[in-house]
Jmol script that loads the backbone (N, CA, C; Angstrom):
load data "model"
ATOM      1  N   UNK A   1      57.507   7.644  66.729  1.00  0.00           N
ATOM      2  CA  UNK A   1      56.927   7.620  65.405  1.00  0.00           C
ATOM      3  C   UNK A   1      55.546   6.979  65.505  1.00  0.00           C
ATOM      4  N   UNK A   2      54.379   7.531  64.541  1.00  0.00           N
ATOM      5  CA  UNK A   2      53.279   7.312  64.947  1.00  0.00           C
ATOM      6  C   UNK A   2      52.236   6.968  63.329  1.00  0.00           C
ATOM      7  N   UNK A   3      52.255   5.251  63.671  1.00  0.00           N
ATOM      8  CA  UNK A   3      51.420   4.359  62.705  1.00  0.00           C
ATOM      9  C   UNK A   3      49.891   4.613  62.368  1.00  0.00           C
ATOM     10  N   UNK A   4      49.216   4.787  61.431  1.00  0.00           N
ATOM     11  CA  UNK A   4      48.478   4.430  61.973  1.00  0.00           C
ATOM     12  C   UNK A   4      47.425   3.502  60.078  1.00  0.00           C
ATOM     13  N   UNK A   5      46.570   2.539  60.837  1.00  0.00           N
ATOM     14  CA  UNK A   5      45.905   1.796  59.338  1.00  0.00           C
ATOM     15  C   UNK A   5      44.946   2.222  59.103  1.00  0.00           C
ATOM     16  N   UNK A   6      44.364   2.534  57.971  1.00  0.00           N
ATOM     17  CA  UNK A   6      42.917   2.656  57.885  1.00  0.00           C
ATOM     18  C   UNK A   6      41.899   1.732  56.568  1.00  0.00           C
ATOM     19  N   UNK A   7      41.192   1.784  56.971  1.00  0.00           N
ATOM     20  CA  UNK A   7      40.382   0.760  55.815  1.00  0.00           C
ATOM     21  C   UNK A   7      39.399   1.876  55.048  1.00  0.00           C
ATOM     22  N   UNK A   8      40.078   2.636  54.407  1.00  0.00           N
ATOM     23  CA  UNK A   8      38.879   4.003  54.047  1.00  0.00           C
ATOM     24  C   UNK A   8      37.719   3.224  52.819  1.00  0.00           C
ATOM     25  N   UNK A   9      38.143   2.147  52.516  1.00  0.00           N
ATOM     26  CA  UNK A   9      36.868   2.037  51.373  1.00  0.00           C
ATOM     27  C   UNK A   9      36.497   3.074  50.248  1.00  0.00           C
ATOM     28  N   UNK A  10      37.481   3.448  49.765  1.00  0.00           N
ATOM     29  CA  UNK A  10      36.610   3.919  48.954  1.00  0.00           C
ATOM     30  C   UNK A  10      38.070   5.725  49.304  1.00  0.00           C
ATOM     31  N   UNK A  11      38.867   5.958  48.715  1.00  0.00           N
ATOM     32  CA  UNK A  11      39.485   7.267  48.980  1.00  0.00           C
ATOM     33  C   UNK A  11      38.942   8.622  48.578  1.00  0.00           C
ATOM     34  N   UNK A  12      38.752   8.367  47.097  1.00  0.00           N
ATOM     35  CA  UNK A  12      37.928   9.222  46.285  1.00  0.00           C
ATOM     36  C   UNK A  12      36.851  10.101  46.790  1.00  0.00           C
ATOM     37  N   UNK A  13      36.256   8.921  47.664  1.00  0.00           N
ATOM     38  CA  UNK A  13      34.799   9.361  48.310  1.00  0.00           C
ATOM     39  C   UNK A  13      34.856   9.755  49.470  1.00  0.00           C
ATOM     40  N   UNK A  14      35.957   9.746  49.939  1.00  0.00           N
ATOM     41  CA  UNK A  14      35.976   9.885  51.271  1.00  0.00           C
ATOM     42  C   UNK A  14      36.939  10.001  52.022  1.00  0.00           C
ATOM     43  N   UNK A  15      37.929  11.305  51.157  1.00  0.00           N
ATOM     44  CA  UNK A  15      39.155  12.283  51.590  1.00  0.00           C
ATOM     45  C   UNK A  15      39.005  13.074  53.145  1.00  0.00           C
ATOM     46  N   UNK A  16      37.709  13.294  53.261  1.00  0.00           N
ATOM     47  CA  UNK A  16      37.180  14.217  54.502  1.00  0.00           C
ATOM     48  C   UNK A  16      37.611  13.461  55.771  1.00  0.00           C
ATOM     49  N   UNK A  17      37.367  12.166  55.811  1.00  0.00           N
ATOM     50  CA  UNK A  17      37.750  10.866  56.847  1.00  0.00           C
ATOM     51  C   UNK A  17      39.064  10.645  57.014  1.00  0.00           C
ATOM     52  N   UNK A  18      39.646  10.812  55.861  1.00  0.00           N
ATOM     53  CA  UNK A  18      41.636  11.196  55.810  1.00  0.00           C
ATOM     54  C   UNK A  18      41.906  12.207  56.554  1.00  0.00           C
ATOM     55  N   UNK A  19      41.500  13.343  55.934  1.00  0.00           N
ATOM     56  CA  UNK A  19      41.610  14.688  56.621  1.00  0.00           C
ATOM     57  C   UNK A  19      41.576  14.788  58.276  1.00  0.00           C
ATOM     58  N   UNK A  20      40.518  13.764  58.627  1.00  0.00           N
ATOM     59  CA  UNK A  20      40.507  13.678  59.778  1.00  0.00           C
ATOM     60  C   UNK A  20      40.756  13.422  61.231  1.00  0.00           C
ATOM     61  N   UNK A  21      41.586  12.481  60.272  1.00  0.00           N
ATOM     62  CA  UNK A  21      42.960  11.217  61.038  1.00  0.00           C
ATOM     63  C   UNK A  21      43.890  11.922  61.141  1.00  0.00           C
ATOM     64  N   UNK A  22      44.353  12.770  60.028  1.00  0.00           N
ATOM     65  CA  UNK A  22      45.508  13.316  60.117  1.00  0.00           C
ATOM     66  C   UNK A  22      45.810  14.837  60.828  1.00  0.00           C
ATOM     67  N   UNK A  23      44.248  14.995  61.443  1.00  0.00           N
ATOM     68  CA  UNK A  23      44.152  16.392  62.406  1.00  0.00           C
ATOM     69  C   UNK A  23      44.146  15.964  63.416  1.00  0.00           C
ATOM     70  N   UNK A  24      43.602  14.502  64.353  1.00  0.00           N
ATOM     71  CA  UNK A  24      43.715  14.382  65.061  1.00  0.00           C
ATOM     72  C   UNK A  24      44.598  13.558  65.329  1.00  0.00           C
ATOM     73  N   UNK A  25      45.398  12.548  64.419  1.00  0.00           N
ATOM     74  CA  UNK A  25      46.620  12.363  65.372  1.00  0.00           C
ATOM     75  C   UNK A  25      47.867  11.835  64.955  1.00  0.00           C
ATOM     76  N   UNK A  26      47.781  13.055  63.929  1.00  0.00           N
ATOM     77  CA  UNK A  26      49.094  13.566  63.281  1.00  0.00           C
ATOM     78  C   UNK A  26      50.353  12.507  63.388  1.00  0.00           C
ATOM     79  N   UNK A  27      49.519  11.279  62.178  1.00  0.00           N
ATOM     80  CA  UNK A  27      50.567  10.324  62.081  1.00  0.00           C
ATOM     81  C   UNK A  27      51.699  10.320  61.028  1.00  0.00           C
ATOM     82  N   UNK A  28      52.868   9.652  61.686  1.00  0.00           N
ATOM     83  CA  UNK A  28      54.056   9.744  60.800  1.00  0.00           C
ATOM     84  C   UNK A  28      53.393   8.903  59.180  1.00  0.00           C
ATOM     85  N   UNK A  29      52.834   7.657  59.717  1.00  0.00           N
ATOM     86  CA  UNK A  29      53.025   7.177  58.323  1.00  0.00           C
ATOM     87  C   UNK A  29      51.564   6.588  58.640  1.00  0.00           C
ATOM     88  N   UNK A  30      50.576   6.505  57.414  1.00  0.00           N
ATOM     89  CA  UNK A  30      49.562   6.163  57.159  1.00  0.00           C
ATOM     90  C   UNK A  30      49.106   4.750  56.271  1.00  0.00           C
ATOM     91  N   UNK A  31      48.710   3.562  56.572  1.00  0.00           N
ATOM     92  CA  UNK A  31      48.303   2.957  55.651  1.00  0.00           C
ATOM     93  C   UNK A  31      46.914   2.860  55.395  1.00  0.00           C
ATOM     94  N   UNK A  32      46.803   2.999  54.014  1.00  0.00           N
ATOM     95  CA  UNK A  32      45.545   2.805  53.655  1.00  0.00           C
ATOM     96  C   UNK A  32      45.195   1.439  52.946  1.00  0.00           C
ATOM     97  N   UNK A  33      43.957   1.208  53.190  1.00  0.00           N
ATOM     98  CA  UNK A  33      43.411  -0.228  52.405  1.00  0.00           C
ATOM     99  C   UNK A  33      42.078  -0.063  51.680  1.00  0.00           C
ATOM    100  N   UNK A  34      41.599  -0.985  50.763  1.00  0.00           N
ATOM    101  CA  UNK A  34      40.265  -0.528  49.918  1.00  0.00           C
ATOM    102  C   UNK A  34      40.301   0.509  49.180  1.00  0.00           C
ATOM    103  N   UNK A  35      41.363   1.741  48.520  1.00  0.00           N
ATOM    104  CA  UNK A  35      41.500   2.787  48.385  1.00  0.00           C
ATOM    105  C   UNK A  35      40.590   2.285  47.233  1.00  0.00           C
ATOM    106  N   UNK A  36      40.061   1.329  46.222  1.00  0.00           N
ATOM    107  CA  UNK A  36      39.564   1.777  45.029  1.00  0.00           C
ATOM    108  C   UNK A  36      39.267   2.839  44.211  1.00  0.00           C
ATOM    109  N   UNK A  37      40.567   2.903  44.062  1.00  0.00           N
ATOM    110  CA  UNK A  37      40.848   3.869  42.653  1.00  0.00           C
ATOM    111  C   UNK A  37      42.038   3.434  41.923  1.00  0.00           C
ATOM    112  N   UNK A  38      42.195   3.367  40.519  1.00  0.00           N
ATOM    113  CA  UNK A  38      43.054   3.157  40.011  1.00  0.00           C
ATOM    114  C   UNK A  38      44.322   4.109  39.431  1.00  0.00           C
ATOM    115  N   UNK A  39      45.146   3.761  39.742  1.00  0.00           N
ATOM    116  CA  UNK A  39      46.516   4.225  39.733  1.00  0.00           C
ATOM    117  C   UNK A  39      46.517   5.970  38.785  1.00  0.00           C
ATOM    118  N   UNK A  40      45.967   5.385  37.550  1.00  0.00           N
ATOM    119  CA  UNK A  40      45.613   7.006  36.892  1.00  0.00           C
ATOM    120  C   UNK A  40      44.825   7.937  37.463  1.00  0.00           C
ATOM    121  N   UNK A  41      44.360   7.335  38.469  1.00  0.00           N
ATOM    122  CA  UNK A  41      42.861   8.157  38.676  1.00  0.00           C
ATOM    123  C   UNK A  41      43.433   8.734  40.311  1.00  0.00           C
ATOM    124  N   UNK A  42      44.726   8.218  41.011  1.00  0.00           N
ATOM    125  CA  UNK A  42      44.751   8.147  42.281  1.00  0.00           C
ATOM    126  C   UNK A  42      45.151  10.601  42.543  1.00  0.00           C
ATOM    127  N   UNK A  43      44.325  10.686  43.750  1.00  0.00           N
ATOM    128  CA  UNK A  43      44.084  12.019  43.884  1.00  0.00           C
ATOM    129  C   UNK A  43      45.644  12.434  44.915  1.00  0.00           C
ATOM    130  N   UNK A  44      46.698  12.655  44.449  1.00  0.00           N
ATOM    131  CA  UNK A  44      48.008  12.891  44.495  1.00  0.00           C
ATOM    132  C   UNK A  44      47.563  13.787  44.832  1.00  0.00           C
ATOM    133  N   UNK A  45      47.393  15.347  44.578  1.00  0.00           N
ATOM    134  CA  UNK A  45      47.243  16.515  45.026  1.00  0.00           C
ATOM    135  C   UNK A  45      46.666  16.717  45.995  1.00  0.00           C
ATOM    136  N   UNK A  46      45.905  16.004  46.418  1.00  0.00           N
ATOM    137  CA  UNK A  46      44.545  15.878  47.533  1.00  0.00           C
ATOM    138  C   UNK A  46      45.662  15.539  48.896  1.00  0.00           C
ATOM    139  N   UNK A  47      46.109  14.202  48.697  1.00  0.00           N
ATOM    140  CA  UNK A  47      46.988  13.494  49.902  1.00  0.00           C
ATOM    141  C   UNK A  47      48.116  14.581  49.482  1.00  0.00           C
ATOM    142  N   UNK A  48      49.213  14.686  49.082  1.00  0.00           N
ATOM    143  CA  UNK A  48      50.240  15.742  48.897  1.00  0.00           C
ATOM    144  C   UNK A  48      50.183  17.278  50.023  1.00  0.00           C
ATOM    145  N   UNK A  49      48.686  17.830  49.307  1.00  0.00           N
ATOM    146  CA  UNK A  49      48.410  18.949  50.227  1.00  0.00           C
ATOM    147  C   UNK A  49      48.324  18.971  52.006  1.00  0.00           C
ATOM    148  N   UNK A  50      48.293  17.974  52.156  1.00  0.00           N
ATOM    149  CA  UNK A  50      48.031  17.255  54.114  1.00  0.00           C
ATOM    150  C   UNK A  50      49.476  17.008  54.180  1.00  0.00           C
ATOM    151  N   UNK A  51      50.443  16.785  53.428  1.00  0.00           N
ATOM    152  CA  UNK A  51      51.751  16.871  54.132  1.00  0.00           C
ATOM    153  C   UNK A  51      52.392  15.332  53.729  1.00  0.00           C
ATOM    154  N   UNK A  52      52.243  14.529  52.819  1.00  0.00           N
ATOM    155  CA  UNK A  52      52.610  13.165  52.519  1.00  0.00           C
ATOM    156  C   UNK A  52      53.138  13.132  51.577  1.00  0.00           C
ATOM    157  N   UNK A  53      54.412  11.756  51.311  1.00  0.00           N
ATOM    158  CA  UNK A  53      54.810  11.630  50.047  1.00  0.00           C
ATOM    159  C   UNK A  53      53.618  10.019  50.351  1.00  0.00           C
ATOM    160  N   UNK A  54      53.281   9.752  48.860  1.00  0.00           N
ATOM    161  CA  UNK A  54      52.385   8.693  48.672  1.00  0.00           C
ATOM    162  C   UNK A  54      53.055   7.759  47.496  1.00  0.00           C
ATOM    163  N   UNK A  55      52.926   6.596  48.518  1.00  0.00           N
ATOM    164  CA  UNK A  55      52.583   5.434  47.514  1.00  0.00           C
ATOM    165  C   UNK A  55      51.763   4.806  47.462  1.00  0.00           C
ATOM    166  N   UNK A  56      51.386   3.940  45.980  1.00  0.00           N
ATOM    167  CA  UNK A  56      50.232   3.237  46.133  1.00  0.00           C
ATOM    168  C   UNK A  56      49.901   2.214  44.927  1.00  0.00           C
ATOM    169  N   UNK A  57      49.199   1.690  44.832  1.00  0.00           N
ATOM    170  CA  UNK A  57      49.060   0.728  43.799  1.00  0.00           C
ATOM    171  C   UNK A  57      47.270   0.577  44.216  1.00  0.00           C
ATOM    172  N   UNK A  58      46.900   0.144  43.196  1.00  0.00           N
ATOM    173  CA  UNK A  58      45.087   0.161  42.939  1.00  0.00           C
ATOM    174  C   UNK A  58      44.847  -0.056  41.782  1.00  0.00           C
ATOM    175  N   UNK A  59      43.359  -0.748  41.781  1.00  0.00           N
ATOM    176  CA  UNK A  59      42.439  -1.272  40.607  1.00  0.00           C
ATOM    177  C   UNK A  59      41.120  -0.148  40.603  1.00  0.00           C
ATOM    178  N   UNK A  60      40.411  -0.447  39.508  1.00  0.00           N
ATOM    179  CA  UNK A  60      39.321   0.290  39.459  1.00  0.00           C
ATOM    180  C   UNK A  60      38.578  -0.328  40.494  1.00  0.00           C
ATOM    181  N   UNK A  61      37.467   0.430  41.409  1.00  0.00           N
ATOM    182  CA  UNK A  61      36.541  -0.326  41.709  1.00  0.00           C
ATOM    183  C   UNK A  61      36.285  -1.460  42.748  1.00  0.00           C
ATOM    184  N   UNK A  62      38.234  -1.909  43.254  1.00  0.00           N
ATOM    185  CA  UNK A  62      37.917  -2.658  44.505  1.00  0.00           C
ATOM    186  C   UNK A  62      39.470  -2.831  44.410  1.00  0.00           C
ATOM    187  N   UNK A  63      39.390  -3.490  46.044  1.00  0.00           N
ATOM    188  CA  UNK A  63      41.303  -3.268  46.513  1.00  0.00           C
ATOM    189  C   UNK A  63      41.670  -1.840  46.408  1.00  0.00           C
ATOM    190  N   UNK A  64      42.817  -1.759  46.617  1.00  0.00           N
ATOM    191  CA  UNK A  64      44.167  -0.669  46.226  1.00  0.00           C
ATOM    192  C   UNK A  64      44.459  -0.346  47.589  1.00  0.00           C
ATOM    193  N   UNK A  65      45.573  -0.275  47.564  1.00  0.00           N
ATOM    194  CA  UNK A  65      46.367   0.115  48.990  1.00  0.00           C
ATOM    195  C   UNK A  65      47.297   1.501  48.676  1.00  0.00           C
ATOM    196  N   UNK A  66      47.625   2.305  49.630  1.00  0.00           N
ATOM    197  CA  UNK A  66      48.457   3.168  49.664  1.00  0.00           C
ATOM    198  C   UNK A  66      48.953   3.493  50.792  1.00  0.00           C
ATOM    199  N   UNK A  67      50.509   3.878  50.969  1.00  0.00           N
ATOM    200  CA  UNK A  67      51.631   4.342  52.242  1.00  0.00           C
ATOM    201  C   UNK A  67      51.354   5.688  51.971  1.00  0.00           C
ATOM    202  N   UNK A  68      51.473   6.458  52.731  1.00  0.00           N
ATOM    203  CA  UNK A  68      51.907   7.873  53.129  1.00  0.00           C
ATOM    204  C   UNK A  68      52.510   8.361  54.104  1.00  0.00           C
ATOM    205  N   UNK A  69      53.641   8.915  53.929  1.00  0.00           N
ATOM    206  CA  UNK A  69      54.723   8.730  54.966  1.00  0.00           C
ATOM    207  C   UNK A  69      55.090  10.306  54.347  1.00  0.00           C
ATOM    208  N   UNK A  70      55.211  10.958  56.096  1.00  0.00           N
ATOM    209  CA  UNK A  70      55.836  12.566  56.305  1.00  0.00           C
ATOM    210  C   UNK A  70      57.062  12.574  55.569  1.00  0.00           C
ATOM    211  N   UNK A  71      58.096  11.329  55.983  1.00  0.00           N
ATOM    212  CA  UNK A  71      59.928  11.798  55.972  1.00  0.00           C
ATOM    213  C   UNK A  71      59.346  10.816  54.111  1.00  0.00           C
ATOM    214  N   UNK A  72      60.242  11.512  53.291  1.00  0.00           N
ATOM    215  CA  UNK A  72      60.709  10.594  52.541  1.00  0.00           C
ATOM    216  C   UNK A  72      61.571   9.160  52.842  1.00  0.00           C
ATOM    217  N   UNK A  73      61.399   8.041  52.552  1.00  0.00           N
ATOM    218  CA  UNK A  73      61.463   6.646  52.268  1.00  0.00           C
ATOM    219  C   UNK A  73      62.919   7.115  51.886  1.00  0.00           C
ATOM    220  N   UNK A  74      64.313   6.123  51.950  1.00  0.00           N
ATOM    221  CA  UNK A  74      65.235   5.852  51.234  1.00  0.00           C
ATOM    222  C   UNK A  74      64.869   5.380  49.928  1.00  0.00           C
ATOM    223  N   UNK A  75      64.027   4.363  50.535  1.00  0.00           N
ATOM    224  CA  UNK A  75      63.547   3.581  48.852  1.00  0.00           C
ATOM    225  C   UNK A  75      62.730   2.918  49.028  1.00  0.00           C
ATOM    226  N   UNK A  76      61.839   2.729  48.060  1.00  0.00           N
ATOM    227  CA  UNK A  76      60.225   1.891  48.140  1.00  0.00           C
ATOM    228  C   UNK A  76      60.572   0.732  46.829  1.00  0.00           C
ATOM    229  N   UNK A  77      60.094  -0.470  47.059  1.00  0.00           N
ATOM    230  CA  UNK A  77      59.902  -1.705  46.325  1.00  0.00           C
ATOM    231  C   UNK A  77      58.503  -1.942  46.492  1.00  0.00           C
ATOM    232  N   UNK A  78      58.128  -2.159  45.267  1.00  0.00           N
ATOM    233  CA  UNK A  78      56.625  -3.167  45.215  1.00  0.00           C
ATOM    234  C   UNK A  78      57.143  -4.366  45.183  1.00  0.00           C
ATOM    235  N   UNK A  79      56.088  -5.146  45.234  1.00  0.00           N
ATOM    236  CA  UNK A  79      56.210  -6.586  45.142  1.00  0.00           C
ATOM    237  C   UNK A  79      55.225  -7.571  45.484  1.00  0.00           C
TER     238      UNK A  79
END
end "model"
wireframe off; spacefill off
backbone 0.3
color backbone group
C-alpha cells in the first residue's frame, strides 16, 4: 500500500499538481495539507474523477486538510 503527503497550498489552484502525483505514483491513499478551501467550496468532482473517496475539512483562505483513499474507509471520525 502506497502513502503518499502533499502540502498543495492552495487545491483549487492547483488540481494539475494532484493530477500529477497520482499519474506518477499511483498512491493508495493521499494526504493533503494547506488545501484552502472551504468545505462548501471543496472540488469533490475534480478529486472523485482521479479515482478517490475524499475526506476533508477546511477554512476559507488558509489550513484545510484532506484524505483520499482508493478502497473505501470502514469508517472515518473527525476530531
Amino acid at each position: 500500500m502506497k502513502f503518499v503527503s502533499f502540502n498543495i497550498n492552495g487545491l483549487r489552484a492547483r488540481p494539475h499538481q494532484l493530477e500529477a502525483i497520482v499519474e506518477k505514483h499511483q498512491p493508495d491513499v493521499i494526504g493533503l495539507q494547506e488545501t484552502k478551501v472551504h468545505d462548501d467550496m471543496f472540488p469533490l468532482e475534480e478529486v472523485a474523477k482521479l479515482g478517490y473517496n475524499v475526506f476533508y475539512h477546511g477554512q476559507k483562505g488558509h489550513y484545510g486538510v484532506a484524505l483520499l483513499t482508493k478502497e473505501t474507509p470502514i469508517a472515518v471520525r473527525r476530531g
